[in-house]
N, CA and C of each residue as an Amber inpcrd file, in Angstrom:
protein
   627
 119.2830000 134.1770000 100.7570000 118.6520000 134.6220000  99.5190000
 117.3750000 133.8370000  99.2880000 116.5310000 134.4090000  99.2730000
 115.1400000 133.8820000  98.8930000 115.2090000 133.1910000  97.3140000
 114.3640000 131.8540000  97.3430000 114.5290000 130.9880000  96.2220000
 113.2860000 130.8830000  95.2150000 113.5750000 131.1280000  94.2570000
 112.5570000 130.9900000  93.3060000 112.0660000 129.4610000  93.1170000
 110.6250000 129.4150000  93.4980000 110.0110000 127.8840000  93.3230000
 108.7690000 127.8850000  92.3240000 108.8170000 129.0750000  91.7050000
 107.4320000 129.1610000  90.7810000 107.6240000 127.9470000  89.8110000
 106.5250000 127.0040000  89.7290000 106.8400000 126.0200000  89.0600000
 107.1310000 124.9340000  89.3710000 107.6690000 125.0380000  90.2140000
 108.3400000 123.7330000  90.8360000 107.5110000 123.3350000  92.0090000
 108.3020000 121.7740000  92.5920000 107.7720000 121.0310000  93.2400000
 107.1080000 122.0430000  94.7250000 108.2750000 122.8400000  95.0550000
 108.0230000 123.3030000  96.4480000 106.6390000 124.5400000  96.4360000
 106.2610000 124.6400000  94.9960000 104.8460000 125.2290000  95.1900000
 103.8130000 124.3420000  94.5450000 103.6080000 123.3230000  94.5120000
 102.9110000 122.6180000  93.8280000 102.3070000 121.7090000  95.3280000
 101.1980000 121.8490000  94.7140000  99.8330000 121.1880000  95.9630000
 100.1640000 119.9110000  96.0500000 100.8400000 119.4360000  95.4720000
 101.3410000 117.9780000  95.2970000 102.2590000 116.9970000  96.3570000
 103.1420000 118.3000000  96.7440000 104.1700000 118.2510000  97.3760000
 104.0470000 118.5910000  98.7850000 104.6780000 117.5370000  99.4440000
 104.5670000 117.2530000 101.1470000 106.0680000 117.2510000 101.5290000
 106.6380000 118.5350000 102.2460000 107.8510000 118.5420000 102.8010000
 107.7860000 117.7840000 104.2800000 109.2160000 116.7780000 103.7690000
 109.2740000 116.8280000 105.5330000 111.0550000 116.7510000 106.1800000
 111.1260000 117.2960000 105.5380000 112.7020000 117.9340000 106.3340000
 113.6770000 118.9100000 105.0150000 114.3830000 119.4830000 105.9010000
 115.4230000 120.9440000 105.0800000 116.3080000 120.2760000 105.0930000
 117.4290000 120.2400000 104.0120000 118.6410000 120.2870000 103.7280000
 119.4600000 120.8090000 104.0500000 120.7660000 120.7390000 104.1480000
 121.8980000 121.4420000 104.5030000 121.8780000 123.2080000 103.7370000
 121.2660000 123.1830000 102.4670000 121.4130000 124.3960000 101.5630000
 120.2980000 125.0760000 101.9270000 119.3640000 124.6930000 102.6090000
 117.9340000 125.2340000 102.6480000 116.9490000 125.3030000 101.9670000
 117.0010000 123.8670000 101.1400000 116.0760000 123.0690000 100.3420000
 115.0040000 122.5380000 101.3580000 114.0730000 122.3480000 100.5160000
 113.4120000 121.0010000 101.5020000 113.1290000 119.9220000 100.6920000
 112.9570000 118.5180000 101.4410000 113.0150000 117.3490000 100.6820000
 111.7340000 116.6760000 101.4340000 111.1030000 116.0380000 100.1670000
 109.6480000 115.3540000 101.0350000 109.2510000 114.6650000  99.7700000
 108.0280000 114.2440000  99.2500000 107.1950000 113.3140000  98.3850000
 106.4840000 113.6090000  98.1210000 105.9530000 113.8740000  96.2920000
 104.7440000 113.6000000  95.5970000 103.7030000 112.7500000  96.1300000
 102.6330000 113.3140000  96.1780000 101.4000000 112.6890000  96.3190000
 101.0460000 111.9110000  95.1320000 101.2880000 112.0850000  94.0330000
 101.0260000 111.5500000  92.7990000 102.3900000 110.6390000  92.3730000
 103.5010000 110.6230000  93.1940000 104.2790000 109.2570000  92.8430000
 104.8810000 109.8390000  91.4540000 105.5190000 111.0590000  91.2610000
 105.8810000 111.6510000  89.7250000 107.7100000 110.9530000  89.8750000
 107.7330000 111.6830000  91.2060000 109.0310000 111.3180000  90.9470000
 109.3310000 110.2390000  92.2950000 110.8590000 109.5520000  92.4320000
 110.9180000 108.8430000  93.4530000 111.6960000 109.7530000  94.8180000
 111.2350000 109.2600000  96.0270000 111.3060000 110.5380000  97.1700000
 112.6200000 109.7840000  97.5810000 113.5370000 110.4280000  97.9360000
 113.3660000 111.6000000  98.4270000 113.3080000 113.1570000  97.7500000
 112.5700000 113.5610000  97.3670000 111.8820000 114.8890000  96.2040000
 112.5910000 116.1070000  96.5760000 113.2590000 117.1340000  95.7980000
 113.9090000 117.7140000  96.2170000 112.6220000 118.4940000  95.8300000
 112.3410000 120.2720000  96.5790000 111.3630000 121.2010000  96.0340000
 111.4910000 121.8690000  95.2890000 113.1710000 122.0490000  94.2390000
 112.9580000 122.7300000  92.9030000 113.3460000 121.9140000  91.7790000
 112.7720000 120.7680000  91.9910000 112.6410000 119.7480000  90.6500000
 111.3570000 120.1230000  89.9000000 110.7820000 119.4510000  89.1240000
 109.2690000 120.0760000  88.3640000 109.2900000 118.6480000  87.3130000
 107.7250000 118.5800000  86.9460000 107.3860000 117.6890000  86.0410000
 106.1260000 118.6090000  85.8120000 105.3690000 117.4960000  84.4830000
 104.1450000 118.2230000  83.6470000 102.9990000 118.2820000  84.7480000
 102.9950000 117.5710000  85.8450000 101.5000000 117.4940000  86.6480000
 101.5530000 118.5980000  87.9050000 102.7370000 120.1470000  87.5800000
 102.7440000 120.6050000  88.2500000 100.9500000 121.1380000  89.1420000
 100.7920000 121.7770000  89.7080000  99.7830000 122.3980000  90.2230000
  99.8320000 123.3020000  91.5010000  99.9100000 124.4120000  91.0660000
  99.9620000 125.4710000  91.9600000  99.2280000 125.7240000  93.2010000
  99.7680000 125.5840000  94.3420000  99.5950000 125.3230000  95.9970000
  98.7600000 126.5820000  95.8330000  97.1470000 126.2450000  96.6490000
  95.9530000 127.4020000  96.6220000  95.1550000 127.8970000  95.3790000
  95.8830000 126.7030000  94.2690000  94.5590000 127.0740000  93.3890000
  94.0100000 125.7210000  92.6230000  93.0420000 126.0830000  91.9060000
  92.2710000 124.9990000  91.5060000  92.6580000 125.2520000  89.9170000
  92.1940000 123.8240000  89.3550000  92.3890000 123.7270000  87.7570000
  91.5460000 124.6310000  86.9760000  91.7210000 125.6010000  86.3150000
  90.7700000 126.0800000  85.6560000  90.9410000 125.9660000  83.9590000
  90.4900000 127.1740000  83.1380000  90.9180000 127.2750000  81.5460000
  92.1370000 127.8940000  82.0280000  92.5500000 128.8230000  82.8080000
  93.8070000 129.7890000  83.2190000  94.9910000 128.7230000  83.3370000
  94.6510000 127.3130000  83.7390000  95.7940000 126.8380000  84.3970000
  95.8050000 125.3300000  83.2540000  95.1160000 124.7060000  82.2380000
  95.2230000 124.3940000  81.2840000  96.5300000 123.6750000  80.7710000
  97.0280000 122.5660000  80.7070000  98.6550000 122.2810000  80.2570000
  98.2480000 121.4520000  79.3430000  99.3050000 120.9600000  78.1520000
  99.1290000 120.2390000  77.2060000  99.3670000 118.5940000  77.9380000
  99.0380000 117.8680000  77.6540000  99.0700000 116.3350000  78.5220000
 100.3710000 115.8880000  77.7540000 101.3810000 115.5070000  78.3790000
 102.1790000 114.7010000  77.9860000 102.5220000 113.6060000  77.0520000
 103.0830000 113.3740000  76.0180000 102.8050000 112.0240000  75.4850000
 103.2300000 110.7600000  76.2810000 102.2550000 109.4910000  76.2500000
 102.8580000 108.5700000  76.9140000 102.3480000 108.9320000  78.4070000
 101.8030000 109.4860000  78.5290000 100.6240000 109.7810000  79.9370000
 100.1460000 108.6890000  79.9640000  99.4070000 108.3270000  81.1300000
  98.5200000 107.1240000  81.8240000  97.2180000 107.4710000  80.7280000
  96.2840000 106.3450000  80.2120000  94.9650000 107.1790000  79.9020000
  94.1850000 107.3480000  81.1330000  94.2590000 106.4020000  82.5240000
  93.5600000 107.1540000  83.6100000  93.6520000 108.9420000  84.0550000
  95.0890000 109.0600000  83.8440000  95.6240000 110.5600000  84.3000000
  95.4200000 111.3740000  83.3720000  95.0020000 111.0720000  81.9090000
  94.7100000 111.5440000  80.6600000  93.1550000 112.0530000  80.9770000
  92.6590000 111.1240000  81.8060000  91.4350000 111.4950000  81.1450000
  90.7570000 112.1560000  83.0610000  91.6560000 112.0200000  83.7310000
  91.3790000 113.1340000  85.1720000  91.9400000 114.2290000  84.7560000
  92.8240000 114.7320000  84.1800000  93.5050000 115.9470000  83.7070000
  91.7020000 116.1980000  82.9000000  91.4010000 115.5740000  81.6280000
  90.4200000 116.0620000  81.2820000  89.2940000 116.7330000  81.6700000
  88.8700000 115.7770000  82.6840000  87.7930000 116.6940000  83.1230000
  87.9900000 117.4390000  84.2640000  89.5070000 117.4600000  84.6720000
  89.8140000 118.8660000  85.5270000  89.9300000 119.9450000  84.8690000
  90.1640000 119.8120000  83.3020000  90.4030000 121.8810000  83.0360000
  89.5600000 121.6690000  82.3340000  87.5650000 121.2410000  82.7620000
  87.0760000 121.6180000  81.9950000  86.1330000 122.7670000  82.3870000
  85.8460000 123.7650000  81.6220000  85.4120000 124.8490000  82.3110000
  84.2950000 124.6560000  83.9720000  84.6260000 125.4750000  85.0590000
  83.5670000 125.2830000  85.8880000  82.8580000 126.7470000  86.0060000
  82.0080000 126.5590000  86.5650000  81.7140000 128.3500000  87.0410000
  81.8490000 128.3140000  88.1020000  82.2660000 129.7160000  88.1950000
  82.7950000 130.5940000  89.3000000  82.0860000 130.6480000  90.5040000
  82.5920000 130.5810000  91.3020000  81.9690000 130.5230000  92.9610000
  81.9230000 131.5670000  93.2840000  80.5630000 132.2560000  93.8110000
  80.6940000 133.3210000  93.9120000  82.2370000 134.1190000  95.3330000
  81.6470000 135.5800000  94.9650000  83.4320000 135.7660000  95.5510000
  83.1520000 135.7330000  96.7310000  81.2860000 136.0690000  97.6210000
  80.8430000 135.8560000  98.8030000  80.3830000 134.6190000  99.1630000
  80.1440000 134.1170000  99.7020000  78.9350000 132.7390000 100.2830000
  78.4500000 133.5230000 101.3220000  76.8220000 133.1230000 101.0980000
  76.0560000 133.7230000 102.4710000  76.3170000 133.1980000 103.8600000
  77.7120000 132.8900000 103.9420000  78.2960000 132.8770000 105.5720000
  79.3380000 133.5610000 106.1380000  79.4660000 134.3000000 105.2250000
  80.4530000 135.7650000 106.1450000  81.6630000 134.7970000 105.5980000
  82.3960000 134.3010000 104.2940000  83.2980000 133.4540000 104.2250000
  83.7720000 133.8360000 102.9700000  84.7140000 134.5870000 102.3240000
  85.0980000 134.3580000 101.2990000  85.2150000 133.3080000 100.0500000
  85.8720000 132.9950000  99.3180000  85.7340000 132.2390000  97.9670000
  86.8060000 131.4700000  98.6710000  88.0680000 131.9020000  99.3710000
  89.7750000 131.0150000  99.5900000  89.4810000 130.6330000 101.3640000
  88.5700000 130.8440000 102.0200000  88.2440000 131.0330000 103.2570000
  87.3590000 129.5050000 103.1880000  86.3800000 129.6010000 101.8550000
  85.1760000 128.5680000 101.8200000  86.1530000 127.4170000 101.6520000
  86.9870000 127.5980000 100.7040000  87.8740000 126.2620000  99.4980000
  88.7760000 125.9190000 101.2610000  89.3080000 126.6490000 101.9750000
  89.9660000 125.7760000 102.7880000  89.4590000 125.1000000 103.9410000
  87.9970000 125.5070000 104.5740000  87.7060000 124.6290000 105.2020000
  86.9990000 123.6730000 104.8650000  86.4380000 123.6240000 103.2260000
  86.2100000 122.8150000 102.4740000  86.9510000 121.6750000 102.1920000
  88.5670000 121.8590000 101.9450000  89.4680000 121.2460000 102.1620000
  89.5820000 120.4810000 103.1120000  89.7620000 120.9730000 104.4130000
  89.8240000 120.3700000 105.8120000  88.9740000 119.2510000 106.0360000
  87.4110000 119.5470000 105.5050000  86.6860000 118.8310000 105.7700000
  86.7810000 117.7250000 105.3780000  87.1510000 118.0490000 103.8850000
  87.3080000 116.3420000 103.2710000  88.8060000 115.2970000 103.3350000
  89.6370000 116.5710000 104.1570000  90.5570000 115.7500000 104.7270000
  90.4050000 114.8360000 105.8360000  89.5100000 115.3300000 106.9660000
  88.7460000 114.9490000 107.9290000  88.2130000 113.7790000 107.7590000
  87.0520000 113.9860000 106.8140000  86.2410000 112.3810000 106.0540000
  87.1550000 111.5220000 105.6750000  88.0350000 111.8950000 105.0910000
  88.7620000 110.4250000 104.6200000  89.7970000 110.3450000 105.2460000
  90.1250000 111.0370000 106.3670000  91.1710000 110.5290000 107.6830000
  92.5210000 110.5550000 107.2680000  92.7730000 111.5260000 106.1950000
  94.5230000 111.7310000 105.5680000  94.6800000 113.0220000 106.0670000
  95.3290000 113.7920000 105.9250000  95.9720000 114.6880000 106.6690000
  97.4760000 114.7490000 107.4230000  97.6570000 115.4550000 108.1330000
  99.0530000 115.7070000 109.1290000  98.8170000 114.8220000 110.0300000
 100.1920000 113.8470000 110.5330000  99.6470000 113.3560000 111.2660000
 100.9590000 113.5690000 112.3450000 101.1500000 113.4180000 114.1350000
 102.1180000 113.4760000 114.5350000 102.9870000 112.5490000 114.9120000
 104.0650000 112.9180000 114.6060000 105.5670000 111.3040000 115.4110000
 105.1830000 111.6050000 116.8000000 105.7870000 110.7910000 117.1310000
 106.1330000 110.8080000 118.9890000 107.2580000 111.5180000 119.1640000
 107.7420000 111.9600000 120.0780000 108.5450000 112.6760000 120.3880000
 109.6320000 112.2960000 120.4860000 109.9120000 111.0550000 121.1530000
 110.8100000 110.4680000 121.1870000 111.6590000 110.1080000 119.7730000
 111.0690000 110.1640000 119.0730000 111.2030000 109.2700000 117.8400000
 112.0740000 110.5670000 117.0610000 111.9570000 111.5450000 116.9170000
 112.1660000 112.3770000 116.0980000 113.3780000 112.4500000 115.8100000
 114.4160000 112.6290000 114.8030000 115.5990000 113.1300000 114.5270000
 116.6040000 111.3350000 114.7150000 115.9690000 110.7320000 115.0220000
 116.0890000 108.9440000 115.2680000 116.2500000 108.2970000 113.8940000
 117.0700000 107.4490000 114.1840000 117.3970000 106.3340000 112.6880000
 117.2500000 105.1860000 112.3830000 116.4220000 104.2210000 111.9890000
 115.9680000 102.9030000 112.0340000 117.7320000 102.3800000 111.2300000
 118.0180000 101.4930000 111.8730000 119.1340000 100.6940000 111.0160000
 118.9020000  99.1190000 110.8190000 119.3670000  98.7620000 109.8010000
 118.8480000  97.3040000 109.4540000 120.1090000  96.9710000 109.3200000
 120.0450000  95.8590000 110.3800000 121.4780000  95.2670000 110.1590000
 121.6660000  93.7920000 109.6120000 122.3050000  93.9300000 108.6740000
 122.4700000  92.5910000 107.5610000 123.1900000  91.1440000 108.5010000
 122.4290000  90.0080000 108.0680000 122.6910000  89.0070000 109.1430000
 124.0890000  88.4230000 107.8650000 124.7150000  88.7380000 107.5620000
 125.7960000  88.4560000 106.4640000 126.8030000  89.2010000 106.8110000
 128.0700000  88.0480000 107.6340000 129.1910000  89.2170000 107.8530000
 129.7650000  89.7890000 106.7020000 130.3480000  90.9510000 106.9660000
 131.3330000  91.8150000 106.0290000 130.2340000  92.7830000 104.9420000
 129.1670000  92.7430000 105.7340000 128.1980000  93.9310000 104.7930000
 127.9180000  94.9970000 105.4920000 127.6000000  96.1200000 105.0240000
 127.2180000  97.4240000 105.8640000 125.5940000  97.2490000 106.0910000
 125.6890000  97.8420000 107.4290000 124.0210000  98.1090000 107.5110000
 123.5300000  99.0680000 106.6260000 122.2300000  99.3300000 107.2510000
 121.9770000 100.7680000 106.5880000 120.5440000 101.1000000 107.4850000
 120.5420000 102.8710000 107.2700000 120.3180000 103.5470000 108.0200000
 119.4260000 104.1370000 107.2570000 118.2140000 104.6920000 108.0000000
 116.8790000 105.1180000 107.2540000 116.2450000 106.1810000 108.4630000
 116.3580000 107.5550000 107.8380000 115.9030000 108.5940000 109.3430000
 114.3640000 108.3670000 109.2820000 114.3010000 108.4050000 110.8690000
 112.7250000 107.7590000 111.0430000 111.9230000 108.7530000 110.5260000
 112.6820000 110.0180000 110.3240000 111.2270000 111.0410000 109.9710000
 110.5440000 110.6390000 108.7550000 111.2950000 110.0190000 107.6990000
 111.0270000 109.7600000 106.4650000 110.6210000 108.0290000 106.6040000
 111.0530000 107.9110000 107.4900000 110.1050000 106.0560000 107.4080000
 108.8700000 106.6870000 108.1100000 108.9700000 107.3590000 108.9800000
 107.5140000 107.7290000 109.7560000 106.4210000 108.0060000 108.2110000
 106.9970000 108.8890000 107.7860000 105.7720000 109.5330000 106.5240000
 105.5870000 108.7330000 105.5910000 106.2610000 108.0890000 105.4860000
 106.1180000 106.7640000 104.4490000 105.4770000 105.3310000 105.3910000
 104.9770000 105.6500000 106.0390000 104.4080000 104.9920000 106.8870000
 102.3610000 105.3610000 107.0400000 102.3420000 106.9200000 107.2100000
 101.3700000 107.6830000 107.1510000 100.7930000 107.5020000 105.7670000
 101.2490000 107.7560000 104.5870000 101.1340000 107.6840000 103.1380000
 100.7170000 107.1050000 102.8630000 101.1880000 105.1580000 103.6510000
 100.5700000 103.8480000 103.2780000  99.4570000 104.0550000 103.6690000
  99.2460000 104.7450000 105.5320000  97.9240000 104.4780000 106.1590000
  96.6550000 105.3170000 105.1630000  97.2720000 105.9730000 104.8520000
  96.1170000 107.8140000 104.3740000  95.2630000 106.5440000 103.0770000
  96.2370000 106.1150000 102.6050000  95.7660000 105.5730000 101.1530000
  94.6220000 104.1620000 101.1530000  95.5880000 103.3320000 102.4430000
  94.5530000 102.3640000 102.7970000  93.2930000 103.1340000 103.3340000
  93.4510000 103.9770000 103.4540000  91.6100000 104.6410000 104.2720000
  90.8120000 105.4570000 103.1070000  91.4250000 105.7630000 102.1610000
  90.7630000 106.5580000 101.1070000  90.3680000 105.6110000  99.9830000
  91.1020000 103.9390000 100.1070000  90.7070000 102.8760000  99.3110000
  89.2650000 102.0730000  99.8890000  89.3840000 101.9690000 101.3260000
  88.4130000 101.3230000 102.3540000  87.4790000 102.4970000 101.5880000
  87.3740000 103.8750000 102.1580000  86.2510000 105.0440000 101.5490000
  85.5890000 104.1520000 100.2380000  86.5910000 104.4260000  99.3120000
  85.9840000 103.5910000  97.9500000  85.1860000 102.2520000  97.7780000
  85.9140000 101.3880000  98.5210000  85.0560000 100.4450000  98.5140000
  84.1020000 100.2330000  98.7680000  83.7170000 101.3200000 100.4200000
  82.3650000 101.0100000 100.5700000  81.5000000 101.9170000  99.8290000
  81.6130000 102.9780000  99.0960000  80.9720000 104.0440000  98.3830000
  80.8320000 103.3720000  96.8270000  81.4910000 102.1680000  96.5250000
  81.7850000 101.7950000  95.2980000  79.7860000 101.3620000  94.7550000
  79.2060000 101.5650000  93.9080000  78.2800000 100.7730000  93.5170000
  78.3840000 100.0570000  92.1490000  79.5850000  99.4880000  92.1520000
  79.3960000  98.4580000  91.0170000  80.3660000  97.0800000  91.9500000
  80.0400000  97.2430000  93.2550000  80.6340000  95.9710000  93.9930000
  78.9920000  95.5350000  94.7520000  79.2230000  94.3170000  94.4580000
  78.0470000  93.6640000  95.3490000  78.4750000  93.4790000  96.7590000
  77.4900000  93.5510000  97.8580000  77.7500000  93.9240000  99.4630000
  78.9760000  92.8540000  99.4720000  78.6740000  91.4480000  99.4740000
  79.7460000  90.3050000  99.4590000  80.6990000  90.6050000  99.5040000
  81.1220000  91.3710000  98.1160000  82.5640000  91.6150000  97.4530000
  83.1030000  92.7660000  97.8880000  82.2430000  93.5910000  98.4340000
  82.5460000  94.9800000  99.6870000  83.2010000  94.5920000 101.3140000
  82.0980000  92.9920000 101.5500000  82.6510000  92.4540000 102.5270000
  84.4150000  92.0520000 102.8930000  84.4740000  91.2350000 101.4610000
  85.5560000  90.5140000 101.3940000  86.9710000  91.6580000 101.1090000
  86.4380000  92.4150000 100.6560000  87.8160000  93.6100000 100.5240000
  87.6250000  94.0530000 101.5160000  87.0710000  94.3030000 102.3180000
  87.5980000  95.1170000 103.5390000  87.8180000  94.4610000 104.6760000
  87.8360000  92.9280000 104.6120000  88.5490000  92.1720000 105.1890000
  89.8190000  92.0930000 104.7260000  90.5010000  92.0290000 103.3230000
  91.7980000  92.2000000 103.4090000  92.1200000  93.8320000 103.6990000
  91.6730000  94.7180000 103.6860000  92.3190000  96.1170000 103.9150000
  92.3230000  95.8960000 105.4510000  91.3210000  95.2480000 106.4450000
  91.5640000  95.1960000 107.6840000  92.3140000  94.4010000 107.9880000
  93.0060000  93.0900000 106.9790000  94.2490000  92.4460000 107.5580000
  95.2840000  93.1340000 107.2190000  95.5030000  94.1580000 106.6740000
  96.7890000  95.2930000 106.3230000  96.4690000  96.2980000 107.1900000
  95.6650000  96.4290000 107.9130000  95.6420000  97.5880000 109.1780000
  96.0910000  96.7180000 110.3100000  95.9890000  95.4840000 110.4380000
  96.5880000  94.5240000 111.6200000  98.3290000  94.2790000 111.4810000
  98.4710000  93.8100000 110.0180000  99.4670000  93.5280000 109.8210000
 100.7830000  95.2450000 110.3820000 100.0620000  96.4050000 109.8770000
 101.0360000  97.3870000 110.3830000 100.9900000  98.1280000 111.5950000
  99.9930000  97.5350000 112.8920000  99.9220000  97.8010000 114.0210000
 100.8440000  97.4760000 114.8000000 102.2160000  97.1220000 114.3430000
 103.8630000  97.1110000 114.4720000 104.1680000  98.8370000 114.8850000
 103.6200000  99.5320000 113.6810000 104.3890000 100.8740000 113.8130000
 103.5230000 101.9680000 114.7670000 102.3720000 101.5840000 115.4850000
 101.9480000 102.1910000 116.0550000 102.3860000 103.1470000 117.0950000
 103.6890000 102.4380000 117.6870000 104.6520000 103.1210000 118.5660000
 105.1330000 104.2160000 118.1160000 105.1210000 104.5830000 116.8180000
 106.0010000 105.8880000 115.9770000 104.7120000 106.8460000 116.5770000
 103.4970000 106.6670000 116.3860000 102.5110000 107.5100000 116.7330000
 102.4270000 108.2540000 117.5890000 102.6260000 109.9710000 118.0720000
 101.8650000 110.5740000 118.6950000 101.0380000 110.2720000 119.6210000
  99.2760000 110.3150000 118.6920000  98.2860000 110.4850000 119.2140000
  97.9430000 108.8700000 118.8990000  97.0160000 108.4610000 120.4660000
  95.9920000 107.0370000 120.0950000  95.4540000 107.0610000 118.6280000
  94.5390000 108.2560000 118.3600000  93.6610000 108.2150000 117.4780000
  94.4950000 107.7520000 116.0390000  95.6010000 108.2250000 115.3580000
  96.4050000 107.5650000 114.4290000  96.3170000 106.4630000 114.3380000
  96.2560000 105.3300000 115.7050000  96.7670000 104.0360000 114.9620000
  96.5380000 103.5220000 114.2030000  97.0630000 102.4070000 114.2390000
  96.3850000 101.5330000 113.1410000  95.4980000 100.4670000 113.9190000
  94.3080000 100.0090000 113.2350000  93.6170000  99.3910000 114.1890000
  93.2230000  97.8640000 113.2530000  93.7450000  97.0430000 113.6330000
  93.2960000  95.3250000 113.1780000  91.6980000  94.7110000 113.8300000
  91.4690000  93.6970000 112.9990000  90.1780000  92.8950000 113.2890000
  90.5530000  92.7820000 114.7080000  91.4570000  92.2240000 115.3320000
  91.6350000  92.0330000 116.8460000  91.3650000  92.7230000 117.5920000
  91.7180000  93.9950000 117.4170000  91.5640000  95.2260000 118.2500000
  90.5840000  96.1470000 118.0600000  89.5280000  95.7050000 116.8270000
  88.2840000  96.7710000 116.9420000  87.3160000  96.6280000 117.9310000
  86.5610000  97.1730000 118.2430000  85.5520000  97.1890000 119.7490000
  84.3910000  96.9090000 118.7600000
């Protein structure tokens, strides 16, 4: 039976599946950290946002009380009126044709996106075993340490972006932060092995060319 998700997490742009359930749910993580993952896709909160469209007056929600004032005031100037793109662009490209490789692109620039496990790795279970007799280990499926792994990387690279784009940091203080974001790209060149492709890794002061 086909499932109604209008509303909910599993249509909301927000939401990153990465594995099905026994019922034929899927379970994955907010990009915005609403709720704690593992996220089921017909849960819902106020920051829904509908997968393929943009904020307009049409899509408009009342802000929550007890909202962030940062998220208060990005909600703001997201439903504030824009004009309309036209429905052609003079490149043979539609209006939903333009917005997604538009998309792509700036997924591209700031190096977040899909990224792949290794093969080996897949359907695999990290277990941590407690150095304290008479305790249970515990068990963590790598698919979900893998993406929670990616999440950290996507974010450290879209913070590095900021910093150096920042102009209320003096070069110095641009310097010195991206020396610690490059000792947190060293420090997790541990998990590089989960990786697919070279290009993913993670790359430390040691290992840049």
């Amino acid at each position: 039976m086909e499932r109604d998700l209008a509303g909910r997490c599993g249509s909301c742009s927000f939401f990153i599946s990465y594995r099905e359930t026994e019922d034929g749910a899927q379970e994955g993580e907010c990009r915005l950290g609403c709720w704690v993952p593992p996220l089921r896709d017909d849960n819902t909160c106020s920051h829904f946002k509908q997968r393929g469209t943009s904020f307009d007056g049409a899509l408009k929600r009342k802000v929550a009380a007890g909202t962030p004032r940062r998220m208060r005031e990005e909600e703001a100037r997201a439903s504030e009126p824009k004009k309309p793109l036209p429905q052609e662009i003079d490149i043979d490209m539609d209006q939903d044709e333009f917005r997604r490789v538009l998309r792509e692109v700036l997924l591209e620039e700031l190096g977040v996106g899909d990224v792949a496990m290794g093969d080996r790795w897949r359907g695999g279970e990290m277990i941590l075993k407690p150095g304290k007799d008479g305790t249970q280990p515990k068990s963590v499926p790598l698919d979900q340490f893998f993406h929670k792994i990616v999440m950290l990387r996507d974010k450290l690279r879209v913070l590095e972006q900021k910093v150096n784009s920042s102009k209320g940091l003096a070069d110095d203080e641009k310097v010195q932060l991206q020396q610690y974001i490059t000792a947190c790209y060293g420090s997790l060149t541990t998990f590089n092995a989960l990786f697919r492709d070279r290009e993913d890794y993670f790359v430390g002061q040691g290992t840049k060319e």
